[in-house]
C-alpha positions in Angstrom: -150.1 -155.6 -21.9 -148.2 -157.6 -23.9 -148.1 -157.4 -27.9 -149.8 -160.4 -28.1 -152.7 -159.5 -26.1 -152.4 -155.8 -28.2 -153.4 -158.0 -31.0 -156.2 -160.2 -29.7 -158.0 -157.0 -28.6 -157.4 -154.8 -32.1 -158.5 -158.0 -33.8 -161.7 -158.5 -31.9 -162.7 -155.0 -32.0 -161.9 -155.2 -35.9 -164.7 -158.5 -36.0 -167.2 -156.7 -33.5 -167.2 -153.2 -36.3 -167.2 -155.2 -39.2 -170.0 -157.8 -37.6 -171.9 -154.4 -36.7 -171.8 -153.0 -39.9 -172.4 -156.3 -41.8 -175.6 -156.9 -39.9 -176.6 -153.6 -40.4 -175.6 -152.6 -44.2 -176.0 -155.9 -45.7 -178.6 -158.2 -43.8 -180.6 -155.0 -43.5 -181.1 -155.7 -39.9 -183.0 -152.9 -37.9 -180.0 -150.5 -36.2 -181.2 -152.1 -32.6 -181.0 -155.9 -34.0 -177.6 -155.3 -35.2 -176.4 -153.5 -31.9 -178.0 -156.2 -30.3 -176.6 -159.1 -32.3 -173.0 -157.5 -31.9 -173.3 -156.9 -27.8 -174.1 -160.3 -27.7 -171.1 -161.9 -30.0 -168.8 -159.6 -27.9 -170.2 -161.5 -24.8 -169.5 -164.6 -26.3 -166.1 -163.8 -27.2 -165.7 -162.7 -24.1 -167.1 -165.2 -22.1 -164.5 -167.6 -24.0 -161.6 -165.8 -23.3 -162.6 -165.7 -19.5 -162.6 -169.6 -19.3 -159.7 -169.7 -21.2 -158.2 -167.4 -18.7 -159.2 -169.3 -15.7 -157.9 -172.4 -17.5 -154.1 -171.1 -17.6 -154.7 -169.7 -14.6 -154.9 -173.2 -12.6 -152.1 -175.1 -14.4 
């Protein structure tokens, strides 16, 4: 991988944790409300960076 792509994955594992414990420690969502809210901002993200993906891909 290249450094750039190092970066993109430390930095979206850094917002997934600190989403997970935000939802959980301050919004005092339920521990399975805040799992669930993060599994499902991951599949956003990476549901974005698939279509990107295909994007570059075709050019």
């Amino acid at each position: 991988m290249s450094n750039l792509a190092k970066l993109g994955v430390t930095v979206v594992a850094l917002a997934t944790l600190s989403w997970f414990f935000v939802s959980w420690l301050v919004l005092k969502s339920p521990l399975t409300d805040a799992i669930g809210e993060t599994v499902g901002s991951l599949a956003a993200v990476m549901l974005i960076v698939s279509v990107i993906g295909m994007a570059r891909a075709e050019n």
